[in-house]
C-alpha positions as a Python dict, from the first residue, in 0.01 Angstrom:
ca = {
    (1, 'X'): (0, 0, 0),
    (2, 'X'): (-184, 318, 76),
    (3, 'X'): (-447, 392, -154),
    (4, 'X'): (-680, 691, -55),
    (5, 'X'): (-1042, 690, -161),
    (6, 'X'): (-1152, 1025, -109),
    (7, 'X'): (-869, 1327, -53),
    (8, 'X'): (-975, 1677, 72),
    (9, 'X'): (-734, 1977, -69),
    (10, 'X'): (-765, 2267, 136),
    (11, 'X'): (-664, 2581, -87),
    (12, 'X'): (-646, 2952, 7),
    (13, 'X'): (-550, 2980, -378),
    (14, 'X'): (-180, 3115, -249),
    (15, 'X'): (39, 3135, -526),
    (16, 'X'): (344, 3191, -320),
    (17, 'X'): (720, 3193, -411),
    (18, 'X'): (682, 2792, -439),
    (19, 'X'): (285, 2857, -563),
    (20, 'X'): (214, 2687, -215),
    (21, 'X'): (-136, 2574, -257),
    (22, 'X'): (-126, 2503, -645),
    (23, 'X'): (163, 2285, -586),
    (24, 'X'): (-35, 2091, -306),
    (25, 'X'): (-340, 2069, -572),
    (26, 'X'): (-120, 1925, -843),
    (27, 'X'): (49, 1629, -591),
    (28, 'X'): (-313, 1559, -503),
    (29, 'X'): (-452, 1518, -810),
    (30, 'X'): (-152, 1299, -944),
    (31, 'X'): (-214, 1096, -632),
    (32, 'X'): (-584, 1050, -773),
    (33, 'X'): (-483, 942, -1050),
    (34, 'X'): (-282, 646, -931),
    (35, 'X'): (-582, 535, -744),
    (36, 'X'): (-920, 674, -847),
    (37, 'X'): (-925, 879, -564),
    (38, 'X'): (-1240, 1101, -501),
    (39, 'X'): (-1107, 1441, -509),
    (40, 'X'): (-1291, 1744, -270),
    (41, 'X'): (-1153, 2094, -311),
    (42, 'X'): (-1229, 2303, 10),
    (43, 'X'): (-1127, 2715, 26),
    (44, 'X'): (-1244, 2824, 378),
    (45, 'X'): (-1398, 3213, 383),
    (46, 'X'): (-1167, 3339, 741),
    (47, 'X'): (-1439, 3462, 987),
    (48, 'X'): (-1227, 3805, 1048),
    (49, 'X'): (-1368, 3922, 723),
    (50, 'X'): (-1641, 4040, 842),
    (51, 'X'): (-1513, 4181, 1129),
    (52, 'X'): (-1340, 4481, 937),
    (53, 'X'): (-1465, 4819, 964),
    (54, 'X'): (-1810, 4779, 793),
    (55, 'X'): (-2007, 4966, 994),
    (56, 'X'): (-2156, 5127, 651),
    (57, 'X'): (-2299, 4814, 573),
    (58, 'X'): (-2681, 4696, 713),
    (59, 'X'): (-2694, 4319, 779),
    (60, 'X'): (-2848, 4280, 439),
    (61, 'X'): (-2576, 4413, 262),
    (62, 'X'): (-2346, 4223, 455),
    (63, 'X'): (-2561, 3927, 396),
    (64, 'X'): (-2563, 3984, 26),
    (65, 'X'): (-2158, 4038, 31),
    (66, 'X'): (-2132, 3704, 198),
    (67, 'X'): (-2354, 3583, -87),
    (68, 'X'): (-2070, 3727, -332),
    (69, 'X'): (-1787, 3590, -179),
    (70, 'X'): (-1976, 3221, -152),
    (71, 'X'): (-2001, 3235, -582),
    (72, 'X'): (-1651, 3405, -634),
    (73, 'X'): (-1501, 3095, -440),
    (74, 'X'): (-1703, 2861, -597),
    (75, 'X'): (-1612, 2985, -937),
    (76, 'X'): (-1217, 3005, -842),
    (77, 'X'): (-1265, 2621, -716),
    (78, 'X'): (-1429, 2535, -1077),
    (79, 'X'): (-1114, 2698, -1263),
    (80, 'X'): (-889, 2505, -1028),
    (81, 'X'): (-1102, 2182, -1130),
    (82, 'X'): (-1085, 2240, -1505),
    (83, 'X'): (-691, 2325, -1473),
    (84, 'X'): (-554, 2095, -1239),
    (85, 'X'): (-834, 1743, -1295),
    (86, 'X'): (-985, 1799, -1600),
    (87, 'X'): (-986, 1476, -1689),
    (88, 'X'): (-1123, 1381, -1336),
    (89, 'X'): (-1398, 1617, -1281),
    (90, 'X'): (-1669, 1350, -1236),
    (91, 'X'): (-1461, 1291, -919),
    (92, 'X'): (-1421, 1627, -769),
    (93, 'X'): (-1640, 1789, -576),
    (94, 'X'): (-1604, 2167, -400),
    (95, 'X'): (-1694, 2301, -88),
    (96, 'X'): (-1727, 2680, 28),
    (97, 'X'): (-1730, 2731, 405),
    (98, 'X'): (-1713, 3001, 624),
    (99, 'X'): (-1486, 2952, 972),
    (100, 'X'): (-1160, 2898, 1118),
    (101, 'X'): (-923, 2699, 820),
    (102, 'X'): (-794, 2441, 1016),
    (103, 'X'): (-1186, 2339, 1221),
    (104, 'X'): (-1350, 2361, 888),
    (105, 'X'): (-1028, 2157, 771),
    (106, 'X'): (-1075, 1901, 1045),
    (107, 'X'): (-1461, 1876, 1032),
    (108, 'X'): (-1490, 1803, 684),
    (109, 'X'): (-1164, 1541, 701),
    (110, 'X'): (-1433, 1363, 945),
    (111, 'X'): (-1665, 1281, 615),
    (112, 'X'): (-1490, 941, 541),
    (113, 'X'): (-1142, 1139, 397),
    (114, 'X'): (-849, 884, 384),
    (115, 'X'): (-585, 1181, 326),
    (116, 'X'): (-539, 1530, 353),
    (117, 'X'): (-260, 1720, 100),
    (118, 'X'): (-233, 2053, 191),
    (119, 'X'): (80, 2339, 143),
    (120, 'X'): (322, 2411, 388),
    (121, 'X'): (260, 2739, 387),
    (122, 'X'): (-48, 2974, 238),
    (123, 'X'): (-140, 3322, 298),
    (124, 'X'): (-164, 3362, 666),
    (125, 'X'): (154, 3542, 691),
    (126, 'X'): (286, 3693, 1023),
    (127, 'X'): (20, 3574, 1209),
    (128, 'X'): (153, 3197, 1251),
    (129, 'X'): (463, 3364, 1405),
    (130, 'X'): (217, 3403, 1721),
    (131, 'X'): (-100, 3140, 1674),
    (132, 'X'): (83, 2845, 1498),
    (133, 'X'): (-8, 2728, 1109),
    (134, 'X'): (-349, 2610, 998),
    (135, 'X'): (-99, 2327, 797),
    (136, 'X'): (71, 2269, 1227),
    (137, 'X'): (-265, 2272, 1374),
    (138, 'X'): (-450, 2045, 1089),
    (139, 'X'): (-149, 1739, 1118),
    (140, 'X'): (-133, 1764, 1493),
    (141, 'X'): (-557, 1706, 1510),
    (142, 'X'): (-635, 1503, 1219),
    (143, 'X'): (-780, 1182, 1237),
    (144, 'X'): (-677, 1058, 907),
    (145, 'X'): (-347, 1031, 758),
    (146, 'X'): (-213, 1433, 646),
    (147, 'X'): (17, 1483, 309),
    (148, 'X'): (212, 1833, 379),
    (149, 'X'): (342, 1924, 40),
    (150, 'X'): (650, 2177, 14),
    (151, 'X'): (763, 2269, -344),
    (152, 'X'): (1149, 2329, -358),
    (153, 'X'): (1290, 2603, -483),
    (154, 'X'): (1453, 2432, -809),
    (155, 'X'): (1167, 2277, -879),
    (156, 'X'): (1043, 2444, -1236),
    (157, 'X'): (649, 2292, -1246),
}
């Protein structure tokens, strides 16, 4: 039987017509459960932020907005924590990093993770019509075994 040690959720916090990435959190954590699984929550700041007209900004502010964005993230991974594993949280850990999704995905599913739950679908929109999902590019590379979690539409959790 397949019994994960350590599981890395990936969440852009989507809450989609299926709540995409809460869904994926809540099939993760039950999965923990079963088997004392070592839960890491990882939300992945997109590069292309900062490549939006900020021209107003000096590199300090944009240093000190990066700053910002580091704690809100943090903070929204700690309210995930205490909703989703509260009885778990001396299990979970969180990670903030700044990147391409699906590298930061794959690098930090090289730090001894046994599984990978992540939503079929998040906030990327239109763009995966042309570059292909983070979810596609994360189960084609991964090195460890990659739980893609769909909620159906009758489903009422």
């Amino acid at each position: 039987m397949f019994a994960p040690k350590k599981i890395l959720i990936p969440t852009d916090f989507s809450e989609c017509d299926g709540h995409c990435s809460m869904f994926a959190i809540k099939q993760a954590v039950d999965i923990s459960k079963q088997h004392g699984s070592e839960l890491v929550f990882l939300h992945v700041i997109t590069e292309d932020i900062y490549k939006k007209p900020v021209f107003f900004l000096t590199e300090e502010n944009i240093e000190g907005l990066k700053d910002k964005m580091q704690e809100f993230y943090e903070e929204k991974l700690d309210h995930l924590i205490e909703e989703y594993a509260p009885g778990q949280k001396d299990r979970c850990s969180k990670i903030v990093k700044e990147g391409k999704p699906y590298h930061e995905i794959l690098n930090e599913a090289e730090n001894n993770v046994d599984l990978i739950v992540i939503a079929t679908r998040g906030l990327s929109g239109i763009q995966n019509v042309f570059y292909g999902s983070v979810t596609e590019k994360v189960v084609r590379h991964a090195k460890c075994s990659v739980l893609v979690v769909r909620k159906l539409l009758n489903d009422k959790s």
